[in-house]
C-alpha positions in Angstrom: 28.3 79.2 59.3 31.4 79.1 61.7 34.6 79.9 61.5 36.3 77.7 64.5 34.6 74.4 65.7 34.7 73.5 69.2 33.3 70.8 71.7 31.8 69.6 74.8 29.2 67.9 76.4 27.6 67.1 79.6 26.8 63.4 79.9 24.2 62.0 82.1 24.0 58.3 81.1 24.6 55.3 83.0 28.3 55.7 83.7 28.9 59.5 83.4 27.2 62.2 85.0 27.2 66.3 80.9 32.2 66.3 84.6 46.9 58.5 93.6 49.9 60.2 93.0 51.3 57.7 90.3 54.3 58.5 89.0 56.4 57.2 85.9 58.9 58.4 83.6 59.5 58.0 79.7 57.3 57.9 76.7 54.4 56.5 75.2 52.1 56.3 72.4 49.5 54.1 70.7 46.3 53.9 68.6 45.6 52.8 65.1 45.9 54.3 61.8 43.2 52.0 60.3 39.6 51.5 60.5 38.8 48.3 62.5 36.1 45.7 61.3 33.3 46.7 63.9 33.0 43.6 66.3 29.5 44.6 67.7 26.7 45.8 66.9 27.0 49.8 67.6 24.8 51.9 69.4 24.8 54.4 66.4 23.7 51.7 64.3 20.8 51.1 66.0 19.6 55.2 66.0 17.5 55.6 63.1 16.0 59.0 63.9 17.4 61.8 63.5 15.0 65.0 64.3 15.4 68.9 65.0 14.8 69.8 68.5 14.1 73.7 68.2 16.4 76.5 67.2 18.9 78.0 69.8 18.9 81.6 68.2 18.7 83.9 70.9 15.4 85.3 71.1 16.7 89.0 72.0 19.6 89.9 70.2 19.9 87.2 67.8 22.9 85.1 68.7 23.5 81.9 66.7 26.0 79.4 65.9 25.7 77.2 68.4 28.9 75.6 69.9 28.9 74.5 73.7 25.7 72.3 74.7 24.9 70.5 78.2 21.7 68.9 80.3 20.7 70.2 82.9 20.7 67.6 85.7 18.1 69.1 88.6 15.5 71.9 88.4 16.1 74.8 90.6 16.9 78.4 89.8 15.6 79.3 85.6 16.7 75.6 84.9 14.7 72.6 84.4 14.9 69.0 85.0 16.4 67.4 81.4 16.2 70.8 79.4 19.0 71.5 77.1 21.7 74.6 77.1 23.8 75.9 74.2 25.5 78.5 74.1 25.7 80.8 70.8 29.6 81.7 69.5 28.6 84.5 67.1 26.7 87.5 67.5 23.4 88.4 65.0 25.5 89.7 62.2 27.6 86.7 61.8 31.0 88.1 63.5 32.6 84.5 64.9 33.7 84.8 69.2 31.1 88.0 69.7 27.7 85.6 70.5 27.4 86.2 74.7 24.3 84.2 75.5 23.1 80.7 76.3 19.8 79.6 75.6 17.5 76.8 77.3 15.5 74.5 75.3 12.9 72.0 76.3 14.0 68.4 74.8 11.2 67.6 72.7 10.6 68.5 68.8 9.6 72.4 68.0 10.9 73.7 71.4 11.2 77.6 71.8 14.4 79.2 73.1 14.2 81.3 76.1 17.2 82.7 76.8 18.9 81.7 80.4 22.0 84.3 80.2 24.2 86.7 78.9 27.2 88.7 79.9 30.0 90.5 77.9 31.9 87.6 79.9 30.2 84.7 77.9 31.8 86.3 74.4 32.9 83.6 72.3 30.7 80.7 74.8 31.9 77.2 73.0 31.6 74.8 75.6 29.2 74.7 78.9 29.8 71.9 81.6 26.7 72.1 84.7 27.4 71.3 88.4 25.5 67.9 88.7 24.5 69.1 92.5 23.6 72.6 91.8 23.2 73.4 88.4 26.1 76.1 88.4 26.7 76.4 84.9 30.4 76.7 83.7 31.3 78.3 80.5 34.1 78.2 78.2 34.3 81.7 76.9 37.2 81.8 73.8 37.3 85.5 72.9 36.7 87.0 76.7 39.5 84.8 77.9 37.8 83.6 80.9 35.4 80.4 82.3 32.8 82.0 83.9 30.2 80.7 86.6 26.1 80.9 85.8 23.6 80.9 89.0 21.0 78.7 88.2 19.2 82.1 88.1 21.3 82.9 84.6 23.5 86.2 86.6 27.4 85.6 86.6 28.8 84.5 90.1 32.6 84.5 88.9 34.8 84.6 85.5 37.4 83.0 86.8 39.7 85.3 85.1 41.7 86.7 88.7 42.3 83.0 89.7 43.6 81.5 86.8 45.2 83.5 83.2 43.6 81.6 80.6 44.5 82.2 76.7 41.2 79.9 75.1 38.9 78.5 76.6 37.9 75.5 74.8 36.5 72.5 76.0 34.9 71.8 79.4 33.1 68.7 81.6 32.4 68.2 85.2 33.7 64.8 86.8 32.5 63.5 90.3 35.1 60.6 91.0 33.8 57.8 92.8 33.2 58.2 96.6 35.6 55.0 97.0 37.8 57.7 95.6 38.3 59.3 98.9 41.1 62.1 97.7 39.4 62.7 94.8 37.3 66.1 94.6 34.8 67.2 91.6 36.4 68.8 88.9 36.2 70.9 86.2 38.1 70.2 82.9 38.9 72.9 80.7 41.0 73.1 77.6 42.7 75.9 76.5 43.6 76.6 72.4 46.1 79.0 73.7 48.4 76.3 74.3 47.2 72.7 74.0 46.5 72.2 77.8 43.9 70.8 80.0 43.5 72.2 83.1 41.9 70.8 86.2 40.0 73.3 88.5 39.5 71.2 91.5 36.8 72.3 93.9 38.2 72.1 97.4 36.9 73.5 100.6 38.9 76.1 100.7 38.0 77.1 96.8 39.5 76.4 94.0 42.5 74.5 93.2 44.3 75.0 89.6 46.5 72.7 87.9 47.7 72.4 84.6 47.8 68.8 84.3 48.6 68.1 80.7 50.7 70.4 78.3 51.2 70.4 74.4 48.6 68.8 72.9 49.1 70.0 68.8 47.4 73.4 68.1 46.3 74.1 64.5 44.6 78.1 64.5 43.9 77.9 60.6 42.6 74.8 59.2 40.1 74.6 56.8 37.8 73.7 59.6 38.8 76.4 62.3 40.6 75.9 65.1 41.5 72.2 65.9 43.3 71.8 69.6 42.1 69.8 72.2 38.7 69.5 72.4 35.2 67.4 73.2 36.0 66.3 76.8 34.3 63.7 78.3 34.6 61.8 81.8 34.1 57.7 82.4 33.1 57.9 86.2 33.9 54.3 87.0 37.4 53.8 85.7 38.3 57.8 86.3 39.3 58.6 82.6 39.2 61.9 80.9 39.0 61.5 77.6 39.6 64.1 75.3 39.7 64.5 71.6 43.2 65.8 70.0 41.3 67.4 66.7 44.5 68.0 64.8 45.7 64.5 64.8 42.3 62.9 64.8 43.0 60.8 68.1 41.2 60.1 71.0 43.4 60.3 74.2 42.9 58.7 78.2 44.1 60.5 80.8 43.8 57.9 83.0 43.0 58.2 86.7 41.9 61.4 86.1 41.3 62.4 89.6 45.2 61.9 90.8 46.7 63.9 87.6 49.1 66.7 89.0 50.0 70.1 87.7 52.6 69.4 85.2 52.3 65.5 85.1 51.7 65.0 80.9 53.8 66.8 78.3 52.1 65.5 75.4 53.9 66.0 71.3 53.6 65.3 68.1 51.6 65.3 65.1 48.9 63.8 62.9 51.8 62.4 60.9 54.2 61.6 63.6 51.4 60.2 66.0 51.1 61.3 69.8 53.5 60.7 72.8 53.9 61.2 76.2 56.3 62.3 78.6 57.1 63.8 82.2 56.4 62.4 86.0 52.8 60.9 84.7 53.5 59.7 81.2 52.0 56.4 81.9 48.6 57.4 82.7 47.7 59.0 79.3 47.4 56.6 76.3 46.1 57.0 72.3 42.7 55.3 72.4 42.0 55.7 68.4 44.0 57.4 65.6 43.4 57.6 62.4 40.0 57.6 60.1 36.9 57.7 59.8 38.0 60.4 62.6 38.1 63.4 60.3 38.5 67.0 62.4 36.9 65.6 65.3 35.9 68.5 67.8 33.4 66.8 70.5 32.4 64.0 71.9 30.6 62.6 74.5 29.9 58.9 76.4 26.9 56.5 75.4 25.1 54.8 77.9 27.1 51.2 77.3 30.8 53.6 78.0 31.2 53.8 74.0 32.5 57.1 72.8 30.7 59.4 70.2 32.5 61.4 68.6 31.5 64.1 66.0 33.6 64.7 63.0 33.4 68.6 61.9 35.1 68.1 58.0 31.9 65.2 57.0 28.8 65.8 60.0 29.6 61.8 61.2 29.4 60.5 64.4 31.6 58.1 64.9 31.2 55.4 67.7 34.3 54.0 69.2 34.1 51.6 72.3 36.9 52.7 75.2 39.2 49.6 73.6 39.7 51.6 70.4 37.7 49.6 68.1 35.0 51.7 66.0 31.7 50.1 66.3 29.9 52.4 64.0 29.3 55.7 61.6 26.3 57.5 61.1 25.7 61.0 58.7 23.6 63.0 60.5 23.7 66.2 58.4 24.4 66.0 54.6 25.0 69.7 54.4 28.0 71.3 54.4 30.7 70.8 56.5 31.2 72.1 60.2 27.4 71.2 61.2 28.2 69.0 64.1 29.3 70.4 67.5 28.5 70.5 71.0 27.7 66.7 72.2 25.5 66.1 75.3 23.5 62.5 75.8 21.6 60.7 78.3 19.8 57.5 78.6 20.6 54.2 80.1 19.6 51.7 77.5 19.5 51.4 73.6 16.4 52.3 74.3 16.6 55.7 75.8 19.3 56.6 74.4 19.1 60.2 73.1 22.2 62.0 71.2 21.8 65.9 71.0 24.4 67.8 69.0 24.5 71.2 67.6 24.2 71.8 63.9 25.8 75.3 62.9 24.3 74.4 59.8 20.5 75.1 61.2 21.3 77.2 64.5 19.3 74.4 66.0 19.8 71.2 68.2 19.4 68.1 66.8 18.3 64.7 68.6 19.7 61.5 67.3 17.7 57.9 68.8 16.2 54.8 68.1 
């Protein structure tokens, strides 16, 4: 079992692929504290098997409970085509931030895990986000402090930790903005426990750029779930959003034009009973998508292939579909065990179709497929 959820995916659907200087002044909020009257059909509704992909125990030392999980987008290196990676947050003996190793698994029922990597600088891995063009593999490490780089070969390139001082890692994605976006640069999102931030780490040609682009999102280290903060990032390609998942107030928040967000431009506050808000030079690009139930200590989500949202509930094991207007199309169990199964999101597919959901269940130390 865990002891602190966490979140992330890599998305490679229709819209996503796992990842201008507005300015405005003020405040604001928004969302719902109710549970809209689906107008659709969901996605979710239409998935009616759910099956166990293979366990993601490290074959060598033993590492389980799974957090961070992505899909590998092109084979070179150790990595295939369409395999999946999670990374495991505990060591053998149970001891929550020691795990230090990601795992690769093939995405078909009764895969083995082979393990792709491990580093002391992986310790407490709970999110992985893959370069779409060269399968470097970013981690979210909580307990080494750092966001280190994999080679497709599975050695460490860089931890990141001289560039940038991070507190907790916690949630990651990699965005490529449109190419009519012609300032935009790919980007790295990473969320930090520490302090309730998401920071963009823009790849430039002279290296990396880092800039702390929203500040304060609420922070709760002892819940009865683990550690809720910002969490489950996710990137909409065509309109530029960031979404991410405020776990401690149940909300869904867009950061909106994603690409142009400055260091400093979102000081976000509140609480799950006061709501969210905004303030500072970029206020008006961030907005409250969703608030309120069925979103019940949500720590990850990830994009469908239509541009709904699933998100995955640690406190019940439901996903929990919600369209990018804020209206919940659907609910689905997915693990009647006990609570805390559901974490790392990744999915892919362009129709209903082909949809496939994979998330981690902490329960098992196994990925789990959800589709039609």
């Amino acid at each position: 079992m865990h002891t602190a959820p966490s979140a992330r995916s890599l998305q490679l659907g229709a819209c996503v692929l796992t990842l201008s200087l507005l300015t405005a002044t003020g405040c604001s909020s928004g969302g719902t504290t109710a549970t809209p009257t689906p107008t659709r059909n969901g996605v979710l509704n239409q998935m009616a098997t759910v099956e166990t992909i293979g366990s993601t125990v490290d074959p060598k030392n033993g590492d389980n409970n799974p957090y961070g999980l992505g899909i590998v987008p092109i084979t070179t290196g150790n990595l295939t085509q369409g395999n999946l990676l999670a990374c495991n947050f505990n060591d053998s003996s149970g001891n929550a931030g020691n795990g230090t190793t990601i795992v690769q698994l093939a995405p078909m029922p009764n895969s083995k895990p082979t393990r792709f990597a491990q580093d002391p600088s992986l310790q407490g891995c709970d999110a992985l986000a893959i370069n779409t063009t060269n399968d470097y593999t970013w981690a979210a490490a909580y307990t080494a402090a750092d966001n280190p780089i994999v080679l497709p070969t599975g050695a460490i390139a860089n931890t990141l930790k001289t560039s940038y001082t991070w507190m907790h890692p916690w949630g990651e994605v990699f965005a490529v903005p449109m190419a009519t976006l012609t300032t935009a640069v790919p980007t790295f999102y990473v969320t930090d426990a520490g302090d309730g931030s998401v920071v963009a780490v823009r790849i430039t040609k002279t290296g990396f750029m880092f800039q702390k682009i929203a500040k304060g999102f609420p922070v709760n280290l002892t819940s009865a779930y683990g550690i809720l903060a910002p969490a489950g990032l996710t990137y909409d390609q065509p309109s530029d959003t960031l979404y991410v998942v405020s776990s401690d107030t149940n909300s869904v928040v867009a950061l909106m034009n994603a690409s142009t967000l400055m260091d400093g431009g979102i000081m976000v506050s509140g609480t799950a009973s006061t709501g969210l808000s905004f303030s500072g030079p970029q206020a008006s690009q961030a907005k409250v998508v969703y608030s309120g139930p069925p979103l019940n200590a949500p720590v990850n989500m990830a994009e469908l292939y239509n541009g709904d949202l699933v998100v995955g509930n640690t406190a019940d094991n439901n996903l929990i579909e919600i369209t990018q207007a804020g209206i919940v199309a659907a609910t689905k169990l997915v693990d009647p065990g006990a609570p805390g199964a559901i974490f790392g999101i990744a999915t892919m597919g362009t129709t209903v179709n082909t949809q496939a959901i994979y998330f981690n269940d902490d329960n098992t130390n196994s990925v789990v497929q959800v589709s039609r």
